[in-house]
C-alpha positions in Angstrom: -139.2 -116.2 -106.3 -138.1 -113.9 -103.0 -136.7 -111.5 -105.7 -139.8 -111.2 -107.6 -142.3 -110.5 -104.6 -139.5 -108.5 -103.3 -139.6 -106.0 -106.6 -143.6 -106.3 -106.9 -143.6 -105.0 -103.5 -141.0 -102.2 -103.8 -142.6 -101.4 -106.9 -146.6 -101.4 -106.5 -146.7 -102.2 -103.1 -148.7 -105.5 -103.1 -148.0 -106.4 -99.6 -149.9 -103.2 -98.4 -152.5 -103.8 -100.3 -153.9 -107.0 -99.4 -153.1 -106.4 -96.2 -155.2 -103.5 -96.3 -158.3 -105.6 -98.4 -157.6 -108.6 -96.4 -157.5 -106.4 -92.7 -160.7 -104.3 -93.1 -162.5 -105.3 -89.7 -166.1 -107.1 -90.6 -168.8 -107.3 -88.0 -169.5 -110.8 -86.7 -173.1 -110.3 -86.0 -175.7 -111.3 -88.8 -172.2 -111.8 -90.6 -174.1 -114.9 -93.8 -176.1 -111.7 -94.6 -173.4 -109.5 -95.7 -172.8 -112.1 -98.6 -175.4 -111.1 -100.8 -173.7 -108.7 -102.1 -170.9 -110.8 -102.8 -173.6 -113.7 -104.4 -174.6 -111.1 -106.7 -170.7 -110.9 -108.1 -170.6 -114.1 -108.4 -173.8 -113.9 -110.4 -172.6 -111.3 -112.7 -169.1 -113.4 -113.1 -170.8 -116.7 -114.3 -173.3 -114.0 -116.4 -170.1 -112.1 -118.4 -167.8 -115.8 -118.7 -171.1 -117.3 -119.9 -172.1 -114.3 -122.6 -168.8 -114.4 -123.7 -168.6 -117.9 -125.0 -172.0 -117.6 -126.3 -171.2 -114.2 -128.5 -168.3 -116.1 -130.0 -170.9 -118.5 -131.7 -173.6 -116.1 -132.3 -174.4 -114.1 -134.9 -177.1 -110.9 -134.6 -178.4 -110.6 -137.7 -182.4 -111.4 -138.3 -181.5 -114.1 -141.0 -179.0 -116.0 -138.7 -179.9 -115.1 -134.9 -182.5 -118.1 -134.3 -180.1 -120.5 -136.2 -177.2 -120.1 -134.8 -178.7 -120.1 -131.4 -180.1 -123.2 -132.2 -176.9 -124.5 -133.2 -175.3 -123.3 -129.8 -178.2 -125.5 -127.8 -177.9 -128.4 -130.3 -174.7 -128.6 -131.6 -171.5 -126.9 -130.0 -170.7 -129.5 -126.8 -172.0 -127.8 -123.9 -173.7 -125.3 -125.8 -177.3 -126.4 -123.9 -175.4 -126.1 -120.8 -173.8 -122.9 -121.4 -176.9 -121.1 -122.5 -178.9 -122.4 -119.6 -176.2 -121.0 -117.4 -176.6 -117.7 -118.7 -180.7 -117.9 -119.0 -180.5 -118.8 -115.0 -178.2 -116.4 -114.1 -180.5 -113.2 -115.4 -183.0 -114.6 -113.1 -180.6 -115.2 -110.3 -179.2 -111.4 -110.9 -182.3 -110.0 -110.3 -183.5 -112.2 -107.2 -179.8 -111.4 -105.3 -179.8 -107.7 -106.1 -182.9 -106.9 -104.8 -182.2 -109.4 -101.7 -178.9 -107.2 -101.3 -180.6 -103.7 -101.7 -184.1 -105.0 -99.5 -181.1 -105.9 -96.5 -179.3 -102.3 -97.6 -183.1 -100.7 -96.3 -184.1 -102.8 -93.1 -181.0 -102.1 -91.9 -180.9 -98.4 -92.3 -177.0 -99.1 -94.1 -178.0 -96.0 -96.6 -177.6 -93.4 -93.8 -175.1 -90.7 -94.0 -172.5 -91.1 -95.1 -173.2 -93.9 -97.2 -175.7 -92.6 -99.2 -173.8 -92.0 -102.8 -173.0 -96.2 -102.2 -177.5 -96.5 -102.4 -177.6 -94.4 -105.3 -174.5 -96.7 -107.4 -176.8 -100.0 -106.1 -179.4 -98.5 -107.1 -178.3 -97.6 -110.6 -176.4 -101.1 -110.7 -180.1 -103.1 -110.5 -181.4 -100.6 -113.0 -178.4 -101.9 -115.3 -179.3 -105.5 -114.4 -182.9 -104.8 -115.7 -181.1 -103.2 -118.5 -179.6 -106.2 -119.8 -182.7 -108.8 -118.9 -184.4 -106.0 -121.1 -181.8 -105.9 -124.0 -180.8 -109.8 -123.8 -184.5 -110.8 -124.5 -184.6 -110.1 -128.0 -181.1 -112.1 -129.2 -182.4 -115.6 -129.4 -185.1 -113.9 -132.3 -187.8 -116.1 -131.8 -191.3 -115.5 -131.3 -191.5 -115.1 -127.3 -188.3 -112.5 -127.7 -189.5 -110.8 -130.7 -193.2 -110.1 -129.6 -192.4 -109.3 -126.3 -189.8 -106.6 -127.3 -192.1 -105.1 -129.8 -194.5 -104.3 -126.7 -191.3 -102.9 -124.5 -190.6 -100.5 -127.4 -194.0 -99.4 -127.8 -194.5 -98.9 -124.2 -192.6 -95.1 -124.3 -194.5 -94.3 -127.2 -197.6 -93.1 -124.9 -195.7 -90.4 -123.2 -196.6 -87.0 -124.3 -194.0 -84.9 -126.7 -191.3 -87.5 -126.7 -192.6 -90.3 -126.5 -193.2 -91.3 -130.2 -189.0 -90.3 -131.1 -187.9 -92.6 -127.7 -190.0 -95.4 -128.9 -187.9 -95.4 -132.5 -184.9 -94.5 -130.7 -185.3 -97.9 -128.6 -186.5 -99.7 -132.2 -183.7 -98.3 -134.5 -186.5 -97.4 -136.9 -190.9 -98.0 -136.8 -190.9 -101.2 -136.4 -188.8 -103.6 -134.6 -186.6 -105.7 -137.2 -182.4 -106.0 -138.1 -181.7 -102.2 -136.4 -183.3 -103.3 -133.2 -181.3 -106.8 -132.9 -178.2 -104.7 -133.9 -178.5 -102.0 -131.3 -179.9 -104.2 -128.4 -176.6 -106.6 -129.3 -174.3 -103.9 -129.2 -175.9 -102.3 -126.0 -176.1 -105.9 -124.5 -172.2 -107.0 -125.1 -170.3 -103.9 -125.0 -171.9 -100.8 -123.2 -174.0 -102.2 -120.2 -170.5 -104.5 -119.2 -168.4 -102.0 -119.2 -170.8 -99.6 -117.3 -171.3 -102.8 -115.1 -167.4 -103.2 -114.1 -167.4 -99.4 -113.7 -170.1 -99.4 -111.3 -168.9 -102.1 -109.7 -166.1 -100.9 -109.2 -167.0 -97.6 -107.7 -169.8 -99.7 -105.9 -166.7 -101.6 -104.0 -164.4 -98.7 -103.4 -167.1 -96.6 -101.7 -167.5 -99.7 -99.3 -163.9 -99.9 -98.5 -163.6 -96.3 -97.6 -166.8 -95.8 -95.4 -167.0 -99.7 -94.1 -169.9 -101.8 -93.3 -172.9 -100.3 -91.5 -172.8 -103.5 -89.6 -176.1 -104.4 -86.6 -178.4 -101.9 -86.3 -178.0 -102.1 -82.6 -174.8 -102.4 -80.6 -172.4 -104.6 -79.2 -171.2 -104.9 -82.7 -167.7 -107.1 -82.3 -165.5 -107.2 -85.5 -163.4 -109.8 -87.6 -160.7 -109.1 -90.1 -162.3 -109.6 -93.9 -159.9 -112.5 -94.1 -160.2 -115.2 -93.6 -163.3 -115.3 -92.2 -165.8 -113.5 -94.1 -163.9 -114.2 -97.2 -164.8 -117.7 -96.0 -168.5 -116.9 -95.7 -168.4 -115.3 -99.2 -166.7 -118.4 -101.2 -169.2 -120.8 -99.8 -172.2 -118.8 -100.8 -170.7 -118.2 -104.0 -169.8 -121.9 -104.9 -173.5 -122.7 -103.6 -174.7 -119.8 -106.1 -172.7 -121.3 -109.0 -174.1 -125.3 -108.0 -177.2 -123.9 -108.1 -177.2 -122.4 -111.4 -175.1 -125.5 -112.9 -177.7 -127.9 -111.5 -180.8 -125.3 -113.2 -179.2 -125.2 -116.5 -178.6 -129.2 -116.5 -181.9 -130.4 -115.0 -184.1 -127.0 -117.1 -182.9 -126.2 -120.3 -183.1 -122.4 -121.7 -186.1 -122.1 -124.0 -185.9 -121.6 -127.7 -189.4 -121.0 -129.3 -189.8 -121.3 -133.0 -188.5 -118.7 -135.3 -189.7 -115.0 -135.1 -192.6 -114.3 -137.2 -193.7 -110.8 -137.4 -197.3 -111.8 -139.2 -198.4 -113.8 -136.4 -200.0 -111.1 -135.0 -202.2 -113.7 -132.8 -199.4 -114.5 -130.7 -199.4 -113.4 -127.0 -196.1 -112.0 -126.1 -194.7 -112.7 -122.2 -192.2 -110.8 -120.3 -189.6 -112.8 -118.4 -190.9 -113.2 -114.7 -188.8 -109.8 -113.4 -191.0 -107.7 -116.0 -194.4 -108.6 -115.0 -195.1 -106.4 -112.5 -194.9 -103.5 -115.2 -196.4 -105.8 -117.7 -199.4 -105.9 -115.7 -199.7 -102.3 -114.8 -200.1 -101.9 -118.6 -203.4 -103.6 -118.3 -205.0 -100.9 -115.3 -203.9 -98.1 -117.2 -205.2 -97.8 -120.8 -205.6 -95.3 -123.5 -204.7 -91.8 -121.9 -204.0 -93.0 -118.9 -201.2 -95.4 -120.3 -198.2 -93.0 -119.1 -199.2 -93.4 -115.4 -198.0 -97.0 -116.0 -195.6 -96.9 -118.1 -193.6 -93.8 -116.8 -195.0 -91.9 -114.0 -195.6 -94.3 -111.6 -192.4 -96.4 -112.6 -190.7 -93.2 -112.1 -191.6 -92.0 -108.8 -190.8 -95.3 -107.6 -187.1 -94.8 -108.8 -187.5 -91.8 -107.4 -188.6 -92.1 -104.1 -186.4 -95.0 -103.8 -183.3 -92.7 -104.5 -184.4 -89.9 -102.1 -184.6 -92.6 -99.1 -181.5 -91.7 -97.8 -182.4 -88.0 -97.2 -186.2 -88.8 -96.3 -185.1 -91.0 -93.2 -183.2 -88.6 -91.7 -183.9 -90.3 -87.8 -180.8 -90.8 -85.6 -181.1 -94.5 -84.7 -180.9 -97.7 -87.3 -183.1 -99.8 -85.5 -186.2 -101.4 -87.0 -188.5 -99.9 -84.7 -187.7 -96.5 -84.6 -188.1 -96.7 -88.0 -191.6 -98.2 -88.6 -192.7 -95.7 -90.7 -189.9 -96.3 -93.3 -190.2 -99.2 -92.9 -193.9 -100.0 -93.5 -193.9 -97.8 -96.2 -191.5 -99.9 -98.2 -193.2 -103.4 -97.0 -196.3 -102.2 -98.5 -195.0 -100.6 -102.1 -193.2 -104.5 -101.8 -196.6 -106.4 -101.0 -197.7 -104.1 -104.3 -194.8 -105.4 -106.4 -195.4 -108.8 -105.8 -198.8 -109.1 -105.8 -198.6 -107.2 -109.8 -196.2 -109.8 -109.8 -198.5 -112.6 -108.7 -201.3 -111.6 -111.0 -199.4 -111.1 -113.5 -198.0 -114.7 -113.4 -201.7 -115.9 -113.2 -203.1 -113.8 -116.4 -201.4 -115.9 -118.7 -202.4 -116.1 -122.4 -206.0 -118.5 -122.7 -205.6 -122.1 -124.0 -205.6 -122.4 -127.9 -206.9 -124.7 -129.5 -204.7 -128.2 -128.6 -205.9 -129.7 -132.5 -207.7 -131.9 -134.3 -210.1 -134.2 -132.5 -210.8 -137.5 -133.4 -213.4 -137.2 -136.0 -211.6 -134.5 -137.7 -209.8 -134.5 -140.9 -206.2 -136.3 -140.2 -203.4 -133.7 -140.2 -201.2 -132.9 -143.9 -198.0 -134.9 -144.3 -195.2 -133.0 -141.9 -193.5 -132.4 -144.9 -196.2 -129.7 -146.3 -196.1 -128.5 -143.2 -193.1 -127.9 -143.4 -192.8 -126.4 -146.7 -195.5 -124.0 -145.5 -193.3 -122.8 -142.7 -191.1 -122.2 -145.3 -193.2 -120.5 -147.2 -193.5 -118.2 -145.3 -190.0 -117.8 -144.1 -188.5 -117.2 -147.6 -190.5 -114.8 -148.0 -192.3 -116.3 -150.8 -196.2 -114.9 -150.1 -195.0 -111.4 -150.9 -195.1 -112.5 -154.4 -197.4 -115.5 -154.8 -199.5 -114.8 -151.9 -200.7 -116.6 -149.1 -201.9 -119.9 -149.8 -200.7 -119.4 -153.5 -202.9 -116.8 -154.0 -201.7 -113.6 -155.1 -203.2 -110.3 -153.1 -204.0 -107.1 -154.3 -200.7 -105.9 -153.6 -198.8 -108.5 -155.3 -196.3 -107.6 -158.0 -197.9 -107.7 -161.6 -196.1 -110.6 -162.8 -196.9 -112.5 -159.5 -197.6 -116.2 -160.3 -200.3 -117.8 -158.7 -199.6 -120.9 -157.4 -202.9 -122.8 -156.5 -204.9 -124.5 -158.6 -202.7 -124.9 -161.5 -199.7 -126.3 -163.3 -197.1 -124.4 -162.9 -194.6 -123.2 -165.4 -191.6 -124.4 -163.8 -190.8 -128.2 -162.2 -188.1 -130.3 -161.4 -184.5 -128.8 -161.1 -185.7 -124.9 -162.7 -188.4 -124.7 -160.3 -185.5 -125.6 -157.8 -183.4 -123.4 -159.2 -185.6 -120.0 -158.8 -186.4 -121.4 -155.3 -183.1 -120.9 -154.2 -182.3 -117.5 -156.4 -185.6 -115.8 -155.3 -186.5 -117.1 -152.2 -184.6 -115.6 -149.2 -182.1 -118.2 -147.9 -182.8 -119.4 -144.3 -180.5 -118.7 -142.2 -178.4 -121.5 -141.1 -174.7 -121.3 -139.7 -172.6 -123.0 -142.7 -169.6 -123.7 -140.8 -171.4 -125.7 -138.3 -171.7 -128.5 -141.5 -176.1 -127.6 -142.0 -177.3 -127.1 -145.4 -178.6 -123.8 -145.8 -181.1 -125.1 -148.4 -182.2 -127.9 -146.9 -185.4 -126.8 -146.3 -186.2 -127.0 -150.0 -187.5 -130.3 -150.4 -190.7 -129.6 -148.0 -191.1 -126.3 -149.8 -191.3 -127.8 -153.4 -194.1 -130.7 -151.4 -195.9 -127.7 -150.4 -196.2 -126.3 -153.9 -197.1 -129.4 -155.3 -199.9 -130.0 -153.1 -201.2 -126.4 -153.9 -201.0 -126.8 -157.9 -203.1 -130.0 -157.6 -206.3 -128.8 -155.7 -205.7 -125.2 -153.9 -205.1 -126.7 -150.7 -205.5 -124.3 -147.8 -203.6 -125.0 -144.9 -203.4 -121.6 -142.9 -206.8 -122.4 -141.6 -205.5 -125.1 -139.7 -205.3 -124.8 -135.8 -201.8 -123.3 -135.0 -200.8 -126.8 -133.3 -201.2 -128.7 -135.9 -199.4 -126.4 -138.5 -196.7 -125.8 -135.4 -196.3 -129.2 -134.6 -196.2 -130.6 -138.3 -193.9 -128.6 -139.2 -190.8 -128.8 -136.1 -191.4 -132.8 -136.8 -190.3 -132.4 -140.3 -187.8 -129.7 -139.3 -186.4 -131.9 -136.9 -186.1 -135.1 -139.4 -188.0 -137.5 -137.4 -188.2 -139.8 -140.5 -184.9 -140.4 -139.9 -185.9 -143.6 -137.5 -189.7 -143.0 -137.6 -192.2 -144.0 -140.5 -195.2 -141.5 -141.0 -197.5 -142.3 -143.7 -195.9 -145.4 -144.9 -192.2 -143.6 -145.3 -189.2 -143.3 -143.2 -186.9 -145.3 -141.1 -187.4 -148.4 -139.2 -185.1 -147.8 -136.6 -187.9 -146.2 -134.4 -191.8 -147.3 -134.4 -194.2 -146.1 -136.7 -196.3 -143.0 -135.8 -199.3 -143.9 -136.3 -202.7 -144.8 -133.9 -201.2 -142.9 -130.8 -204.3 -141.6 -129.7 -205.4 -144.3 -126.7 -201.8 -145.5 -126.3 -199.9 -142.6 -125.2 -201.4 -139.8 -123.7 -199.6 -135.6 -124.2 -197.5 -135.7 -120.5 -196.1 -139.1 -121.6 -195.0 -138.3 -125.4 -193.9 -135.1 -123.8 -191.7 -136.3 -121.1 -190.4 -138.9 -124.0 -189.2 -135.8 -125.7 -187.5 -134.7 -123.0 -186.0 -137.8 -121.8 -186.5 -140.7 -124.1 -183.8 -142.9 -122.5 -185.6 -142.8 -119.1 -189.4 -144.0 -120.4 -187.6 -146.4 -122.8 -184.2 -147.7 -121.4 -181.9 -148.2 -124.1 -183.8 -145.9 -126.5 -181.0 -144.6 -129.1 -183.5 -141.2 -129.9 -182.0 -137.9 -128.6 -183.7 -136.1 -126.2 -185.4 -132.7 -127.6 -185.5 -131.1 -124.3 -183.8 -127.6 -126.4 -187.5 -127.1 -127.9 -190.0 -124.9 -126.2 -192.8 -126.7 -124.0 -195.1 -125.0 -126.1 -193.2 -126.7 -129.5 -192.7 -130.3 -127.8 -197.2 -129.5 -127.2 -198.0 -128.7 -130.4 -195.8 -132.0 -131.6 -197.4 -134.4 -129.1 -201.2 -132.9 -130.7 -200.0 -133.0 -134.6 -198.8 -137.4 -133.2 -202.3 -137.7 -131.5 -204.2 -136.3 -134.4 -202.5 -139.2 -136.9 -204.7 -141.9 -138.0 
C-alpha cells in the first residue's frame, strides 16, 4: 500500500494537493455562513444522482411521458421517494443559491478582484432557473403542459424576434413531441454539463483569490480542514435529511394526463416563477415586453454590473447603504410579486353535483370518455359521438344509433384505429386496458346520445381516475365490484371531503389495519375531484 501512495505521489502529486485544498486558511468569524455555498453542492449532488435514476426509467415521448412517470411514483420500489427527492431539491436549489448570492452582496465579497467569481454565480442561478424551467414540462401532465405553453409564448411579444425565439423554445407553433424532446435533451445533457463546468470554474476562482471573509477586521483564520470541512458536512447531511424527510412526508405531484383541448385549465408556475408570472398580469398587450424582457433584463443586468457600480473602498454595511438599500428594496419587490402571486390563485370551480342533482355516470363511462378523448377518437366521430363539420366523410356517428360494429370487431378497430395509450409494457400494464370503459362509453352513447362533457370537470375528473385506478377491485359501486372494501354508496353525511381525502393519503392511519394502498402519488386536485364524484353517489 506504501508503494502505491508512494507512485501516486511521485506521479500526480496527491500529497500536494490536498494539502494545498485541505491548508487554504478560512476565516473563523461568521464561519456557518460560508456553507451555503457548499449546501447548494450538495443540493445540485442529490439533484444529478436523483435525475439520473429517474431518466433510466423515463421515457420523453408525448405517448409514454405521463405513464411512465406514473409507473416511477407507483411501481419501481422507491420510485415515490426518488422523484420527491428530485421535486424538493429544484426548490431547495433555488432557495440556497439565492441565500449564497444575497450573503455574496451584504458582504461586499464581489469586490475586486473577485468580480469574474459574481458573474459565474450569477450565470450558475440563471442555469438553476434553467433547469426548474426545462424540468417542468417532463412529467406531461396538465399543470406542466399548460404552464410551459405560457413560458414559450411569453418571448413571443418582443418586437422582430420574438415570434422565431418563441418556436425556437417550442420546436415548432405549438408546444407538443418537439418541445418534450428538446426540453429533455436540454434538461439531461447540456444544462449538467454546463453545470459541472461552471462549477468548476466557480470553485477554482475561489481557491485562487480566497474568501472575502468579515467585512470588518480582526479577521483570524483556520485551515479548510478540518474545521470548516466540518461545518460544510453537517449542513450538508442536514440539507440531505431535509429533503429525504420532504419527499417521504410530501409526495411530488402528478396531475392527470396532458390535454391540450382543455383550454379552461389555469396553468401555475412552480413557486420560483411567480414573480415573473405575475408581472405578466401589470403589463398587457403592448406593454407585455416590459414584463417579459425588459424589466427581467435590466435586472440581470444591473445585477451583473454591481461589482463595478460599488466601487467604495470599505466592505462594511454602512458605508455601503446605498447599495445596499437599493438591493433590499428590488428584494422587498421580488417577494412581494412573489406574495401576490401565490395569493392570485386560479377561482374555485365548481366542487360537483349537489344533492338534488342527477347522481353521477357509472366511473366506468367516465372512464371511457377519458379515453375518448385520449385515443384520439373525436377527430373522427366527434365529441360526444357527434361528428363536426370537419370530420372526415366517412366519419361514423356514434350517438343515437346502432352501430355497425359490436363485440370482438368493434374491439378490434378500437385497438387498430384508436391511438394506443401509452403505458410502459415492460413494467407488466396492459397497454389496452383501458378498452373495456371505452367500449361502456360507446354503448351508453348508441342507446340515448348521452352527453357527458357538460358535466362539471370534478365529476368527469373524479369518475374517471376511480375507474382508472380500479377501485372495484375491493369496492362495490352500483351493485358491482369487490367485497373486500365497503360499498360506496350514501357518503354524503358520513364522511366529509378532508376525511375521504386524508383516507387517500393514509388509509392505514384513519382505519388501522386497512389493507387499501394509500394514493398519496395523485394530485390534491385529483384525490378532490374523487372525494366530490363519492359524495355525489346516491
Amino acid at each position: 500500500m506504501k508503494r502505491i501512495f508512494e507512485f501516486l505521489e511521485s506521479r500526480g502529486g496527491l500529497s500536494s494537493l490536498w494539502r494545498a485544498f485541505a491548508d487554504e486558511p478560512i476565516s473563523v468569524r461568521r464561519a456557518w455562513l460560508f456553507t451555503l455555498g457548499a449546501a447548494a453542492l450538495v443540493a445540485f449532488l442529490v439533484q444529478f444522482v436523483s435525475g439520473l435514476a429517474l431518466a433510466l426509467a423515463y421515457a420523453p415521448t408525448p405517448d409514454h411521458a405521463w405513464e411512465s412517470v406514473k409507473a416511477i411514483q407507483t411501481r419501481l420500489p422507491a420510485g415515490a421517494l426518488v422523484r420527491g427527492l428530485h421535486h424538493w431539491g429544484a426548490s431547495a436549489m433555488v432557495v440556497l443559491v439565492i441565500a449564497h448570492m444575497a450573503r455574496t452582496f451584504v458582504f461586499g465579497a464581489y469586490r475586486r478582484p473577485r468580480e469574474l467569481n459574481w458573474l459565474v454565480g450569477l450565470a450558475l442561478l440563471l442555469l438553476v432557473l434553467g433547469f426548474g424551467f426545462t424540468g417542468y414540462l417532463l412529467p406531461w401532465d396538465q399543470k406542466a403542459y399548460w404552464a410551459t405553453v405560457v413560458g414559450t409564448r411569453v418571448p413571443a411579444a418582443l418586437p422582430l424576434v420574438g415570434p422565431a425565439a418563441s418556436r425556437v423554445m417550442a420546436g415548432g407553433p405549438t408546444v407538443g413531441a418537439a418541445t418534450l424532446t428538446r426540453f429533455y435533451a436540454l434538461h439531461v445533457v447540456l444544462l449538467p454539463l454546463l453545470a459541472f463546468a461552471f462549477i468548476g470554474v466557480h470553485l477554482l476562482l475561489l481557491r485562487r483569490h480566497g474568501h472575502a471573509g468579515p467585512t470588518t477586521p480582526p479577521d483570524p483564520r483556520e485551515p479548510f480542514f478540518p474545521y470548516q470541512a466540518a461545518r460544510d458536512g453537517a449542513v450538508g447531511v442536514a440539507v440531505v435529511l431535509a429533503l429525504f424527510w420532504l419527499a417521504a412526508r410530501h409526495a411530488a405531484p402528478l396531475e392527470r394526463l396532458a390535454d391540450p383541448t382543455d383550454t379552461s385549465y389555469v396553468p401555475r408556475p412552480e413557486w420560483y416563477f411567480l414573480p415573473l408570472f405575475q408581472l405578466l398580469k401589470f403589463f398587457k398587450g403592448p406593454f407585455e415586453p416590459v414584463g417579459t424582457a425588459i424589466l427581467p433584463g435590466v435586472s440581470m443586468l444591473l445585477l451583473a454590473l454591481v461589482p463595478w457600480l460599488d466601487r467604495g473602498a470599505s466592505r462594511r454595511p454602512r458605508d455601503r447603504w446605498v447599495v445596499l438599500a437599493t438591493g433590499g428594496a428590488a428584494a422587498a419587490l421580488l417577494v412581494g410579486l412573489l406574495y401576490f402571486g401565490a395569493l392570485d390563485s386560479p377561482k374555485a370551480r365548481p366542487s360537483g353535483l349537489d344533492a338534488a342533482s342527477q347522481p353521477p355516470p357509472d366511473p366506468r363511462v367516465l372512464g371511457g370518455l377519458a379515453s375518448y378523448g385520449r385515443r384520439g377518437c373525436a377527430s373522427c366521430h366527434g365529441a360526444d359521438g357527434r361528428p363536426g363539420p370537419g370530420a372526415p366523410a366517412d366519419a361514423l356517428a356514434l350517438a343515437s344509433r346502432a352501430h355497425a360494429l359490436t363485440g370482438d370487431p368493434l374491439t378490434a378497430h378500437v385497438k387498430e384505429k384508436s391511438v394506443k395509450p401509452a403505458v410502459a409494457e415492460e413494467d407488466g400494464e396492459n397497454p389496452n386496458k383501458d378498452v373495456p370503459s371505452l367500449l361502456a362509453y360507446v354503448e351508453e352513447l348508441g342507446k340515448d346520445g348521452l352527453r357527458l362533457s357538460g358535466l362539471p370537470e370534478p365529476i368527469r375528473v373524479g369518475g374517471a381516475a376511480i375507474d382508472r385506478e380500479d377501485c372495484r377491485q375491493c369496492h362495490q359501486l352500483y351493485g358491482e365490484g369487490g367485497r373486500r372494501g365497503p360499498a360506496l354508496a350514501h357518503l354524503l353525511g358520513k364522511r366529509d371531503r378532508a376525511w375521504l381525502v386524508a383516507h387517500f393519503k393514509e388509509p392505514k392511519k384513519l382505519v388501522p389495519g386497512s389493507k387499501m394502498p394509500s394514493f398519496r402519488y395523485l394530485p390534491d386536485a385529483e384525490l378532490s375531484a374523487m372525494t366530490d364524484y363519492l359524495l355525489a353517489l346516491p
